[in-house]
PyMOL Python script that loads the backbone (N, CA, C, O; Angstrom):
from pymol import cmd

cmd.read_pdbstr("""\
ATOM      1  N   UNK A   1     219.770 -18.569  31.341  1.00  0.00           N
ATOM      2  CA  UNK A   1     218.491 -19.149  31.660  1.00  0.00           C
ATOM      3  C   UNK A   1     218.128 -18.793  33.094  1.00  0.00           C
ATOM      4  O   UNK A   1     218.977 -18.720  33.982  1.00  0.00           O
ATOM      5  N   UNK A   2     216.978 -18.600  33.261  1.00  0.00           N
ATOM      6  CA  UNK A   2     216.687 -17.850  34.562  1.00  0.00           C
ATOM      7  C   UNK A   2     215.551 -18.976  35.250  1.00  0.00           C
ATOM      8  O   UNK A   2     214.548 -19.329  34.630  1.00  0.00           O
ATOM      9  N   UNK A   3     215.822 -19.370  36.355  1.00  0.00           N
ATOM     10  CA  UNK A   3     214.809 -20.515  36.930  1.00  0.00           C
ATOM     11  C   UNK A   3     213.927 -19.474  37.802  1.00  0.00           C
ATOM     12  O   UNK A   3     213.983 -18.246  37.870  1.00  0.00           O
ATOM     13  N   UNK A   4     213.031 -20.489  38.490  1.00  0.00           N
ATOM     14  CA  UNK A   4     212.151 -20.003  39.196  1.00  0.00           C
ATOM     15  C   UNK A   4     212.219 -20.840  40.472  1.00  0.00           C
ATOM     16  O   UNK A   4     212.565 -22.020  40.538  1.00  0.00           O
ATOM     17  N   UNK A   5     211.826 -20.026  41.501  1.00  0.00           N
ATOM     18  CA  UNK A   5     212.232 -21.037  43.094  1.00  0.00           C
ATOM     19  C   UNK A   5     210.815 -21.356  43.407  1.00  0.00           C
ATOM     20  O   UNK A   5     209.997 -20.463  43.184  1.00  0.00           O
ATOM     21  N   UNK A   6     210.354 -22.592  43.934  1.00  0.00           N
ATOM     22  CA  UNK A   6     208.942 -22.716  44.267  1.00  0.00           C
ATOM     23  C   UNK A   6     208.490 -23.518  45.698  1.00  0.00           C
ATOM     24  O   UNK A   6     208.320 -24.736  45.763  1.00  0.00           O
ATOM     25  N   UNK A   7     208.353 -22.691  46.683  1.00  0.00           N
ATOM     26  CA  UNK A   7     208.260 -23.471  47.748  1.00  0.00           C
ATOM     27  C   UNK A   7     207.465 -24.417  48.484  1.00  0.00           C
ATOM     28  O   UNK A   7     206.576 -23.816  49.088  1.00  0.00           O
ATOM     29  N   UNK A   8     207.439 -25.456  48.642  1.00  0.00           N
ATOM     30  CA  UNK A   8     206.466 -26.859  48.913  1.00  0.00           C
ATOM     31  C   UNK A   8     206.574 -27.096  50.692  1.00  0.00           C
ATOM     32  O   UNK A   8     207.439 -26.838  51.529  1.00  0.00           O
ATOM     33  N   UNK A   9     205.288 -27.687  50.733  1.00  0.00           N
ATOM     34  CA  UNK A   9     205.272 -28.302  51.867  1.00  0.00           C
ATOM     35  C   UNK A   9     205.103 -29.584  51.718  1.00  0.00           C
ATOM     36  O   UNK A   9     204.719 -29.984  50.619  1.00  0.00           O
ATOM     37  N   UNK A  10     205.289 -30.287  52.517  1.00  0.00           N
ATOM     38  CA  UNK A  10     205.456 -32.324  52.456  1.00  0.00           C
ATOM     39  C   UNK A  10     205.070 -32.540  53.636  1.00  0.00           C
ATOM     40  O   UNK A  10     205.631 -31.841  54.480  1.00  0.00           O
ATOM     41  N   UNK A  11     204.087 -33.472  54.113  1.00  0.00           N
ATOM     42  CA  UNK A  11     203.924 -34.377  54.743  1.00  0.00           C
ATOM     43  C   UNK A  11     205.184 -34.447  55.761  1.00  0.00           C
ATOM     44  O   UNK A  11     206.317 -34.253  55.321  1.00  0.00           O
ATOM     45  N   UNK A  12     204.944 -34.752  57.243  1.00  0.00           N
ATOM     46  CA  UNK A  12     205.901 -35.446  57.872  1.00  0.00           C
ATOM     47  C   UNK A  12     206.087 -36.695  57.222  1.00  0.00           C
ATOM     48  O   UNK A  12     207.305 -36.808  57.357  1.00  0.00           O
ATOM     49  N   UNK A  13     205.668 -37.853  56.524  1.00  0.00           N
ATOM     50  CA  UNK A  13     206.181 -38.945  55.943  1.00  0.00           C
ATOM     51  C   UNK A  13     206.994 -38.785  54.953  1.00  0.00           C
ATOM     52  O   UNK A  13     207.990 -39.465  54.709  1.00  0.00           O
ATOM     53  N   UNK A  14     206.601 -37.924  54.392  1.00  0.00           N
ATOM     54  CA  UNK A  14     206.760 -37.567  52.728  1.00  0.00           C
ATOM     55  C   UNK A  14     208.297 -36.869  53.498  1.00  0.00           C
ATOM     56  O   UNK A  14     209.204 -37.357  52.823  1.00  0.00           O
ATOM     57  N   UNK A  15     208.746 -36.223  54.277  1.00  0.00           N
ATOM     58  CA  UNK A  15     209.897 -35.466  54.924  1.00  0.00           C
ATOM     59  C   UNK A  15     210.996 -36.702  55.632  1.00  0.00           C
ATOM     60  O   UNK A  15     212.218 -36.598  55.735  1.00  0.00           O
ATOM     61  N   UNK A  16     210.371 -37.545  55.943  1.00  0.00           N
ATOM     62  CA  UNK A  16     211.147 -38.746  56.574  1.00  0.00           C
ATOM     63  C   UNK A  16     211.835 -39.777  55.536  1.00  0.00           C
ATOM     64  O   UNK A  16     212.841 -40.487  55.559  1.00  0.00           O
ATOM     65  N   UNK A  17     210.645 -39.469  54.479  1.00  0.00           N
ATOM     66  CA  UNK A  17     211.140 -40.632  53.489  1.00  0.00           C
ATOM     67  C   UNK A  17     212.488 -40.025  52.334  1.00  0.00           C
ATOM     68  O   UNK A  17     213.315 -40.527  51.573  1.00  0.00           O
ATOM     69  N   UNK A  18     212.056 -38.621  52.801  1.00  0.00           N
ATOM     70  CA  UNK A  18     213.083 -37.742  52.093  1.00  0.00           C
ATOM     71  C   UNK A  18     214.610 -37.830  52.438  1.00  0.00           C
ATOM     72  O   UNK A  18     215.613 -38.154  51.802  1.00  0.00           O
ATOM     73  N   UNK A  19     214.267 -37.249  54.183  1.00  0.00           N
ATOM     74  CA  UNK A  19     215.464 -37.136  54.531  1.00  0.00           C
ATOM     75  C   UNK A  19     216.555 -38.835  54.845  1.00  0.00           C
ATOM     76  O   UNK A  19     217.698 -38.968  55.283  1.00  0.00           O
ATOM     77  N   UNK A  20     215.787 -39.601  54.493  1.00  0.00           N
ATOM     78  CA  UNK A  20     216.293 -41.213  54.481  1.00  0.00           C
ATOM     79  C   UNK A  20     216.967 -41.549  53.247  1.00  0.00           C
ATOM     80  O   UNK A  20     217.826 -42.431  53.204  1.00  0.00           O
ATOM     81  N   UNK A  21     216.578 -40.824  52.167  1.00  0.00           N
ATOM     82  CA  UNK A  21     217.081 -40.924  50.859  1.00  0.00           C
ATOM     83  C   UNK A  21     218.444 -39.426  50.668  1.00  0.00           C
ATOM     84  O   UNK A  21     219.551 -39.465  50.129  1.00  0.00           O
ATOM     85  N   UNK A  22     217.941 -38.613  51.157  1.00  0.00           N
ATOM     86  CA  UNK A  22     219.434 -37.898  51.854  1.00  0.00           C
ATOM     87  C   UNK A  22     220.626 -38.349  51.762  1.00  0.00           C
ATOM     88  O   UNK A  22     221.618 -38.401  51.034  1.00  0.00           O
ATOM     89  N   UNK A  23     219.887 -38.882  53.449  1.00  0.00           N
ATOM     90  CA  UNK A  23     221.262 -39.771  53.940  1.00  0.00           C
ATOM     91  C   UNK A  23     221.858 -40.901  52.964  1.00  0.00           C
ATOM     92  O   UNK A  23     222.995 -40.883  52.494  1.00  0.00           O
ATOM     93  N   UNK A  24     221.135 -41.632  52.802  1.00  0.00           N
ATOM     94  CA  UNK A  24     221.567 -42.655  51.196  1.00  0.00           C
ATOM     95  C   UNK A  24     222.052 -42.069  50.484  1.00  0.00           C
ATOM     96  O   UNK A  24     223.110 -42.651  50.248  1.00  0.00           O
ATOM     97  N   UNK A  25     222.011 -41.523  50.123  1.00  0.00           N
ATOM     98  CA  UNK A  25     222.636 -40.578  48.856  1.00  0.00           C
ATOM     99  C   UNK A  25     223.809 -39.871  49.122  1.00  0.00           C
ATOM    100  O   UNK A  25     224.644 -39.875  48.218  1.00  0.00           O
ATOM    101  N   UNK A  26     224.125 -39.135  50.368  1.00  0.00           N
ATOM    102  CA  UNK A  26     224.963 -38.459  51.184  1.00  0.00           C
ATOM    103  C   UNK A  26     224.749 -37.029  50.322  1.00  0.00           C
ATOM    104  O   UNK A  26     225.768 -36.401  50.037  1.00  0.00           O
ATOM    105  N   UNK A  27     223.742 -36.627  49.999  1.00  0.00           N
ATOM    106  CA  UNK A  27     223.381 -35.258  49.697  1.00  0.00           C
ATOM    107  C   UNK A  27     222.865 -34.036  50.925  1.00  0.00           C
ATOM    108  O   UNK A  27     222.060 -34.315  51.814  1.00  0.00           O
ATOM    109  N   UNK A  28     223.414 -32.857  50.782  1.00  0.00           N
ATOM    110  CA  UNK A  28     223.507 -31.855  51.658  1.00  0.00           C
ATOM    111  C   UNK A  28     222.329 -31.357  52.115  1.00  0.00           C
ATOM    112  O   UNK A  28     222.356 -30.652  53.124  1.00  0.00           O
ATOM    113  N   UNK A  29     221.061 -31.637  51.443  1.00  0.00           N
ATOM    114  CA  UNK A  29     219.811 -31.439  51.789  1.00  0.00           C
ATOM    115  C   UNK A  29     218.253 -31.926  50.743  1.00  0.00           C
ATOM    116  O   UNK A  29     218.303 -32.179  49.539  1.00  0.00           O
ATOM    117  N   UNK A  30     217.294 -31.946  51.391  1.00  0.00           N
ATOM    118  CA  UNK A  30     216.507 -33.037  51.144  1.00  0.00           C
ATOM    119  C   UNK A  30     215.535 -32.064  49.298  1.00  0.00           C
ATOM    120  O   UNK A  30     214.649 -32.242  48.461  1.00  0.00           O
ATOM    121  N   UNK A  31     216.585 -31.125  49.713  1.00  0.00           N
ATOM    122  CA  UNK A  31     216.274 -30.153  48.041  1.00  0.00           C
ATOM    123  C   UNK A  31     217.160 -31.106  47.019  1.00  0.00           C
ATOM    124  O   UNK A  31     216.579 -31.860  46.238  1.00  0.00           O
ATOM    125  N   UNK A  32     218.021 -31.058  47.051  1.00  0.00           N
ATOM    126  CA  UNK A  32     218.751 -31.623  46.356  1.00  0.00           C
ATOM    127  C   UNK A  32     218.440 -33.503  46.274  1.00  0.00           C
ATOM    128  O   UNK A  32     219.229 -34.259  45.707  1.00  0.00           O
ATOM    129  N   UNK A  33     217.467 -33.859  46.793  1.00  0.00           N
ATOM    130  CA  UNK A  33     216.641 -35.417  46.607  1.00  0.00           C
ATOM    131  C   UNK A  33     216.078 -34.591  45.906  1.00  0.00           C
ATOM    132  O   UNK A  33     216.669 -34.683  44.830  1.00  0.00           O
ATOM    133  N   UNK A  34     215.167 -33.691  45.793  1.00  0.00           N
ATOM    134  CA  UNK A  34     214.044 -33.979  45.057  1.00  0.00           C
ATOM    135  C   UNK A  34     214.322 -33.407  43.686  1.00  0.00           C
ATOM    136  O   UNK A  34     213.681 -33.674  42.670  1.00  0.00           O
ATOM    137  N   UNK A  35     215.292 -32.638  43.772  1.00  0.00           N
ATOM    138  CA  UNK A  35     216.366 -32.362  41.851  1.00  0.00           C
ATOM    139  C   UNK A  35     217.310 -33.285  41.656  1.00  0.00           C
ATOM    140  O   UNK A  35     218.161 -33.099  40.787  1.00  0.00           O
ATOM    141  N   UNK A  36     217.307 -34.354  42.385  1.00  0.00           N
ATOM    142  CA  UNK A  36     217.426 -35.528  41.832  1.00  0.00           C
ATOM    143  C   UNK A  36     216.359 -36.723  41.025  1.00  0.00           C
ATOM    144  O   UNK A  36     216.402 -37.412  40.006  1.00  0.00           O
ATOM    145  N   UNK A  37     215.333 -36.460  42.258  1.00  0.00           N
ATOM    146  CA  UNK A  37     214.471 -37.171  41.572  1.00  0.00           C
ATOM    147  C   UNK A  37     213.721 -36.656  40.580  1.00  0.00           C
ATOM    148  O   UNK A  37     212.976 -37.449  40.004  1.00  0.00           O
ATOM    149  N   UNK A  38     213.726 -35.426  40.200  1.00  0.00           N
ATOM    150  CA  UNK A  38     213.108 -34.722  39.467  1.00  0.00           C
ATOM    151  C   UNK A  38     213.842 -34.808  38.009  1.00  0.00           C
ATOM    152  O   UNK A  38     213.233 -35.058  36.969  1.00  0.00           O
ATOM    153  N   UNK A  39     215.680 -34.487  38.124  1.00  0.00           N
ATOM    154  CA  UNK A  39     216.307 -35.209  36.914  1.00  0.00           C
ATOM    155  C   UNK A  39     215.903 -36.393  36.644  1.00  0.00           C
ATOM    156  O   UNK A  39     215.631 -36.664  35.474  1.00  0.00           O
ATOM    157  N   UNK A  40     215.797 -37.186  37.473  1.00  0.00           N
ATOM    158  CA  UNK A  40     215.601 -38.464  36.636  1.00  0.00           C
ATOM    159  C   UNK A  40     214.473 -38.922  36.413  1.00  0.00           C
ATOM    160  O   UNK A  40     214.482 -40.063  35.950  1.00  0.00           O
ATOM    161  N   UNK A  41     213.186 -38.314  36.618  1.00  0.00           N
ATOM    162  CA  UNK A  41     212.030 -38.968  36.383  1.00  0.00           C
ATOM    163  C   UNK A  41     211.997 -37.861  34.633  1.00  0.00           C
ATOM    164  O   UNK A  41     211.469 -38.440  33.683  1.00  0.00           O
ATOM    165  N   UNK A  42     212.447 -36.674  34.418  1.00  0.00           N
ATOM    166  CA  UNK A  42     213.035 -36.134  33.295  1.00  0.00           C
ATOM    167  C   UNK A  42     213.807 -37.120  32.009  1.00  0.00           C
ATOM    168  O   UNK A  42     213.571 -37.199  30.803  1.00  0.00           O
ATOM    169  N   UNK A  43     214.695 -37.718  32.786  1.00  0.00           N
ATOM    170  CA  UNK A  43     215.640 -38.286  31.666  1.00  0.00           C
ATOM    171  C   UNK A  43     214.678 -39.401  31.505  1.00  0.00           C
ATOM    172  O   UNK A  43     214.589 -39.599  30.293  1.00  0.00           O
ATOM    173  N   UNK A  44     213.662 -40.498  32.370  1.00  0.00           N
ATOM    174  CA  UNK A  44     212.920 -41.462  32.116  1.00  0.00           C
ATOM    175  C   UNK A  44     212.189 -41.253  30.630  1.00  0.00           C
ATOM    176  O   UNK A  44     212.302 -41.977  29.641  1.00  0.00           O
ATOM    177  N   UNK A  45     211.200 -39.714  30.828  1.00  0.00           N
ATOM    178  CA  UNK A  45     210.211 -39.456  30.263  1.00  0.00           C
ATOM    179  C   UNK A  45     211.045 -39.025  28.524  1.00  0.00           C
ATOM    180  O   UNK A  45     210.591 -39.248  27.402  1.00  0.00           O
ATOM    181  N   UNK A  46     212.283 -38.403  28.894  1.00  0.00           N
ATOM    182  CA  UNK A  46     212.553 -38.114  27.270  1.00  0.00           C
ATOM    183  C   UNK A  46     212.939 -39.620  26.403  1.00  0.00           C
ATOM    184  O   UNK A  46     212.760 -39.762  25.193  1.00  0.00           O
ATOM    185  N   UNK A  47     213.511 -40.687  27.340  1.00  0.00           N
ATOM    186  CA  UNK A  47     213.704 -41.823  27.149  1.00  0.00           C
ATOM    187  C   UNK A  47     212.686 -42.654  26.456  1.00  0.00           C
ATOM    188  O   UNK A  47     212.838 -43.409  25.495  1.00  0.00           O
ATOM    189  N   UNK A  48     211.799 -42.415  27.018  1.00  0.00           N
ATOM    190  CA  UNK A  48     210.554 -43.396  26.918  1.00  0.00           C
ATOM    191  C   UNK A  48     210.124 -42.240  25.568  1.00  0.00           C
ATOM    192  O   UNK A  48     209.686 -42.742  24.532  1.00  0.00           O
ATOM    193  N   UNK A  49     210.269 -40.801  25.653  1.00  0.00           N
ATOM    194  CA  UNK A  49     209.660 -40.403  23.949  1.00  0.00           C
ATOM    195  C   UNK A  49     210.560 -40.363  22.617  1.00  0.00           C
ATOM    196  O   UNK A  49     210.121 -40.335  21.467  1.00  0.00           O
ATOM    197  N   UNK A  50     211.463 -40.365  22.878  1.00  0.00           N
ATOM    198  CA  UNK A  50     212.844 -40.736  22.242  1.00  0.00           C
ATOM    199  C   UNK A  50     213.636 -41.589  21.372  1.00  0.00           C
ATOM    200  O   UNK A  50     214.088 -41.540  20.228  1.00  0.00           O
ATOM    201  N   UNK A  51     213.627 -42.700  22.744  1.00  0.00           N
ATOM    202  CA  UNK A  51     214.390 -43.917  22.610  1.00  0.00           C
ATOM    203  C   UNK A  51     215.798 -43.361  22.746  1.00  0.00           C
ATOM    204  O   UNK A  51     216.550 -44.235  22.314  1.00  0.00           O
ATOM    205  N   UNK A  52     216.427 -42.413  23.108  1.00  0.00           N
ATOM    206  CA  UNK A  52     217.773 -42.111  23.457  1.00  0.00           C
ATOM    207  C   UNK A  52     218.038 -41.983  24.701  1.00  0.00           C
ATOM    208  O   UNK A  52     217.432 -41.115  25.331  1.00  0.00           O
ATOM    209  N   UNK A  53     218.739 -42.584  25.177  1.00  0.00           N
ATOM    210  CA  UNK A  53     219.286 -42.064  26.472  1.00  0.00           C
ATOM    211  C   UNK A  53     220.091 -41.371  27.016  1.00  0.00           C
ATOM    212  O   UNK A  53     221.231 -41.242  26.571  1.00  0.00           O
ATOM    213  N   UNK A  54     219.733 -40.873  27.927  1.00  0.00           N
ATOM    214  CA  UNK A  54     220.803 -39.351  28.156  1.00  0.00           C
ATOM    215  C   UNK A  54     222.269 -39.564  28.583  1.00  0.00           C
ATOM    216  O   UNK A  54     222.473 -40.509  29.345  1.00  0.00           O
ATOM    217  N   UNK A  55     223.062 -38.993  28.288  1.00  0.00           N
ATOM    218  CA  UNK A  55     224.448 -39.033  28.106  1.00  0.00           C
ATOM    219  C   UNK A  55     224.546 -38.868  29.521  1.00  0.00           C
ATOM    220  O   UNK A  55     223.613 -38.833  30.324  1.00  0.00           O
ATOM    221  N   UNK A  56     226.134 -38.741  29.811  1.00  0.00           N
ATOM    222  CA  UNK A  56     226.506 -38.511  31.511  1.00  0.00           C
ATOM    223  C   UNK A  56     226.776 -37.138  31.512  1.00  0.00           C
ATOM    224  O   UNK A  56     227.258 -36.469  30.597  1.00  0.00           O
ATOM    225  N   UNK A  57     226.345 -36.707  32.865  1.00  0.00           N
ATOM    226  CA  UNK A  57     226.202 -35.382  33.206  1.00  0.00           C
ATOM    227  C   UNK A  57     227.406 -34.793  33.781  1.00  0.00           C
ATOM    228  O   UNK A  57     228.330 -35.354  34.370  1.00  0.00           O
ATOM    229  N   UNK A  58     227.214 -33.458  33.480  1.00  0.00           N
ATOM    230  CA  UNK A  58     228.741 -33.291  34.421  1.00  0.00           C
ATOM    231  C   UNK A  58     228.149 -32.672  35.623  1.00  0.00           C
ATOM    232  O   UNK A  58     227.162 -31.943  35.529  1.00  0.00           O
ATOM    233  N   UNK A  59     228.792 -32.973  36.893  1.00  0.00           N
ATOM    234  CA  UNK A  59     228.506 -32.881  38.305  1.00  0.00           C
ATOM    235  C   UNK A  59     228.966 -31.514  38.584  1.00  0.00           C
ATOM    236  O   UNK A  59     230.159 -31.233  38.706  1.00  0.00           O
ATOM    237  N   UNK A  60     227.616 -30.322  38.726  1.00  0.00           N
ATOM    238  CA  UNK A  60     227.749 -29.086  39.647  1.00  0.00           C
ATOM    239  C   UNK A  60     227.282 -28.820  40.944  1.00  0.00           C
ATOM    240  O   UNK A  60     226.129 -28.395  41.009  1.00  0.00           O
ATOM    241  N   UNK A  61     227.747 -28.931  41.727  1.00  0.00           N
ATOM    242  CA  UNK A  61     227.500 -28.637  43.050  1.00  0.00           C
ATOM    243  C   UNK A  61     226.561 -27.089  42.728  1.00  0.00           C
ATOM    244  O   UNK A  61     227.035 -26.431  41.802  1.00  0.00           O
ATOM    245  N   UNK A  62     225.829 -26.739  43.126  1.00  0.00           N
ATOM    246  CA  UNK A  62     224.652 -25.529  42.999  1.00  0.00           C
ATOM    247  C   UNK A  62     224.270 -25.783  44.069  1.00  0.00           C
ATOM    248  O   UNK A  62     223.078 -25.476  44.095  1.00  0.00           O
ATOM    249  N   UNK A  63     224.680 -26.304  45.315  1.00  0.00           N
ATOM    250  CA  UNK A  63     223.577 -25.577  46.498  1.00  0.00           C
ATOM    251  C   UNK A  63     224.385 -24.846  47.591  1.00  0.00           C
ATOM    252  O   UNK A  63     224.244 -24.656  48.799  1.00  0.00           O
ATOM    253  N   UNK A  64     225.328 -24.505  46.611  1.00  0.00           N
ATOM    254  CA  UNK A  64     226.836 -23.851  47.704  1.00  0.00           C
ATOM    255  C   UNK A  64     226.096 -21.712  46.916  1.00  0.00           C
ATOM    256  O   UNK A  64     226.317 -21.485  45.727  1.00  0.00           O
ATOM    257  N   UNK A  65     225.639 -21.013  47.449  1.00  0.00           N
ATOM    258  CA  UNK A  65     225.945 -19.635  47.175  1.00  0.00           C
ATOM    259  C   UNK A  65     226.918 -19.360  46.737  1.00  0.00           C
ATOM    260  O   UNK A  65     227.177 -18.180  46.503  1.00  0.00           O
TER     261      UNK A  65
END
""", "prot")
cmd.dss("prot")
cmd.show_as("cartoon", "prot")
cmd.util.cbc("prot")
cmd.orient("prot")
């Protein structure tokens, strides 16, 4: 499967509120918040069309080259 990279700009708030959820999280960068939040607003939406909930994931580190 072949992804696509797409580059965004954010708000200084929108960057603060990021890098605060970072640190909470203890994730390596504020990319990896938002493919977090992006999984899970994902697993919400198949949930809510579904009624199944998604199983547990197995944990890949992907922001190491």
């Amino acid at each position: 499967m072949q992804t696509t990279e797409i580059q965004v700009e954010v708000s200084a708030e929108m960057e603060h509120h990021l890098e605060w959820l970072r640190q909470a999280y203890r994730l390596p960068s504020t990319t990896a918040v938002l493919e977090l939040l992006i999984s899970a607003q994902i697993d919400r939406s198949v949930y809510e069309m579904t009624g199944i909930k998604p199983g547990p994931k197995l944990a890949i580190d992907n922001t190491k080259g």
